[in-house]
C-alpha positions in Angstrom: -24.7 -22.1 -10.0 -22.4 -19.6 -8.5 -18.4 -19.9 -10.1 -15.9 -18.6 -7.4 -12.7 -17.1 -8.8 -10.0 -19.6 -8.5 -7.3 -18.1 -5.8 -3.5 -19.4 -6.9 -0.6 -19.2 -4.1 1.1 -16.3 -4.3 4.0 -16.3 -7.0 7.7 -14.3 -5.6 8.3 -11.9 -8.3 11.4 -9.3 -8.6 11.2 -5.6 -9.6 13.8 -3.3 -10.8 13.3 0.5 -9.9 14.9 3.3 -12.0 14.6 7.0 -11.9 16.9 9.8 -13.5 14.4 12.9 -13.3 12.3 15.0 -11.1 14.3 14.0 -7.7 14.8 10.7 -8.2 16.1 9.5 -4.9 12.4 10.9 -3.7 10.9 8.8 -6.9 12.0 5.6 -5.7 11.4 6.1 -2.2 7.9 6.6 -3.3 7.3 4.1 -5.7 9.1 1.0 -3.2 6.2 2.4 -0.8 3.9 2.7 -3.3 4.7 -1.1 -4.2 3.6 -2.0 -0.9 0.3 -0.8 -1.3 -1.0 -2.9 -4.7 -3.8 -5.1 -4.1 -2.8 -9.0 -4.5 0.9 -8.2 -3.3 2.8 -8.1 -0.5 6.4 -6.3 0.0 8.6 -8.8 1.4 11.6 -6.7 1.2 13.3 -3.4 -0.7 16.8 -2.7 -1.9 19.3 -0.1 -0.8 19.3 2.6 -3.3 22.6 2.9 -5.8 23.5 5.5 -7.5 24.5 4.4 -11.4 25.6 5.9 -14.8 23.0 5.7 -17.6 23.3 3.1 -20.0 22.5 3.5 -24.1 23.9 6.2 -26.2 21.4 9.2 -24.7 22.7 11.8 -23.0 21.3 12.1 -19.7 21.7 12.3 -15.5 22.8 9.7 -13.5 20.5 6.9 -12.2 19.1 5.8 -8.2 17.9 2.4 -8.8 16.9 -0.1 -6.4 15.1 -3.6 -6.6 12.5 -5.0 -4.7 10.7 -8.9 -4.0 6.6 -9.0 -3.9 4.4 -11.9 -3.3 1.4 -11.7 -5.5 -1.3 -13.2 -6.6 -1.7 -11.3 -10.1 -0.9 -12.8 -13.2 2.3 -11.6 -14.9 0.1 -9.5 -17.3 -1.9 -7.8 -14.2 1.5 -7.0 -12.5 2.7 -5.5 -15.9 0.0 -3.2 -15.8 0.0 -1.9 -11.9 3.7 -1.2 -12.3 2.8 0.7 -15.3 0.3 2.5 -13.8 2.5 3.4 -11.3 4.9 4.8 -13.9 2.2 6.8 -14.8 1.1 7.8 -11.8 5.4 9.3 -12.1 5.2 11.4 -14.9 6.5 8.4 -17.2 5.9 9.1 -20.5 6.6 5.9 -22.8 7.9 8.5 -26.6 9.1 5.3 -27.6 13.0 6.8 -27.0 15.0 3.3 -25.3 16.9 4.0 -22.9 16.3 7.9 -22.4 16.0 9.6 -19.2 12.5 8.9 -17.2 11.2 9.8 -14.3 10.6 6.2 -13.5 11.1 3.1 -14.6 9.3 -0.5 -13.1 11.0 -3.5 -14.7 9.7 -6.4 -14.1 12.3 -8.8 -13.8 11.8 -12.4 -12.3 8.2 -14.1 -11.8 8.6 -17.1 -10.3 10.2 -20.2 -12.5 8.4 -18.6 -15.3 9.9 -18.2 -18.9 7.6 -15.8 -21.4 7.9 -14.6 -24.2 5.4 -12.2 -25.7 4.7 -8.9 -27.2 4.9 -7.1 -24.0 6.2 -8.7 -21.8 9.4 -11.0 -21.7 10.3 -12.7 -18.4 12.9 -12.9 -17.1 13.9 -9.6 -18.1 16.5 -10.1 -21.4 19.2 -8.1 -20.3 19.1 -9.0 -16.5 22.2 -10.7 -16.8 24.1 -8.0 -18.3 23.3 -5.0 -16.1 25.2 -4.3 -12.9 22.5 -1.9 -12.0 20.0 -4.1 -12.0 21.8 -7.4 -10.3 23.9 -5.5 -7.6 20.7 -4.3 -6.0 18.9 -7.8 -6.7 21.2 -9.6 -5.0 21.4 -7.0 -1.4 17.3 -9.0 -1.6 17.5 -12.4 -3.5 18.7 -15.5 -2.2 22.4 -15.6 -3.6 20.5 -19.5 -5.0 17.9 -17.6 -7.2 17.5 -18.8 -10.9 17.2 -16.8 -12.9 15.1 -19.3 -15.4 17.2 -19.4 -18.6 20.2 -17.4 -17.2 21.5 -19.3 -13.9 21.8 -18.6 -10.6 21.9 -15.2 -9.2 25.6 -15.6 -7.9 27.2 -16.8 -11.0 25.6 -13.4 -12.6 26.7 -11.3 -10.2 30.2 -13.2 -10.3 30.3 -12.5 -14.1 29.9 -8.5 -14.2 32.6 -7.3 -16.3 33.2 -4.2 -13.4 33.0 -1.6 -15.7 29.4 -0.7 -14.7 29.6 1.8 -12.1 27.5 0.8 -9.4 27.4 2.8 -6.2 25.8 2.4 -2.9 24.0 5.9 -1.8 25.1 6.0 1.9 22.8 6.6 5.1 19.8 4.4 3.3 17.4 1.7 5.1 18.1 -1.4 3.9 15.8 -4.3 3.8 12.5 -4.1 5.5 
């Protein structure tokens, strides 16, 4: 008796982009593309980029981050691991320094309704709430009525930034798909 792999409907999942070294306007660029092109997801739209100071107590450049919305079929482990190999793929080295300068970073920020909690992955992301960088570019994608499961809705977090992270729009970029 043949078992066929059991096909799920494809889950919306977010993705936070990051890059501080080796031309990272070019690093993103490539990686939203990049994105595109992972088997079980689809690239149903990409962020401006933003230009953003670093956050943690290393010294290092400035950030371009950006954020982007896939519909995949992979599980939230799977989807760890492509973005990872994407990093990779970027010169990321993981030297276990948080926060430091990278060449790029894939955060995997929202999947679904889903809440998890484990070794390696925590969803949603635990400091979504609290990072400008991360929810200005979000919301340019997201419907303002996301939930964030265990946060609240997109709006109220963008509503709540303090305004001291320095979030800036990098001019003559294509929007949304």
């Amino acid at each position: 008796m043949m078992v066929r792999a059991q096909r799920h409907p494809p889950v919306m999942a977010y993705i936070g982009l990051g890059s501080n070294l080796a031309d990272p306007h070019a690093q993103v660029l490539r990686a939203l593309d990049e994105l595109a092109l992972m088997p079980g997801c689809t690239l149903c739209f990409r962020s401006s980029l933003y230009a953003t100071a670093p956050v943690g107590p290393v010294a290092q450049p400035p950030f371009v981050n950006a954020a982007a919305s896939i519909a995949t079929t992979l599980t939230p482990p799977a989807l760890l691991a492509a973005l990872q190999a994407i990093e990779h793929a970027h010169g990321r080295v993981r030297d276990g320094v948080r926060w430091g300068p990278r060449s790029l970073d894939l955060d995997l920020l929202v999947f679904g309704e889903l809440t998890l909690h484990t070794p390696d992955l925590v969803l949603p992301h635990p400091e979504i709430a609290h990072r400008a960088f991360v929810l200005v570019p979000l919301a340019e994608i997201a419907p303002s009525r996301l939930l964030i499961p265990g946060q609240g809705l997109l709006v109220d977090l963008v509503a709540a930034l303090d305004g001291l992270q320095d979030v800036q729009l990098i001019p003559d970029q294509a929007g949304p798909p």
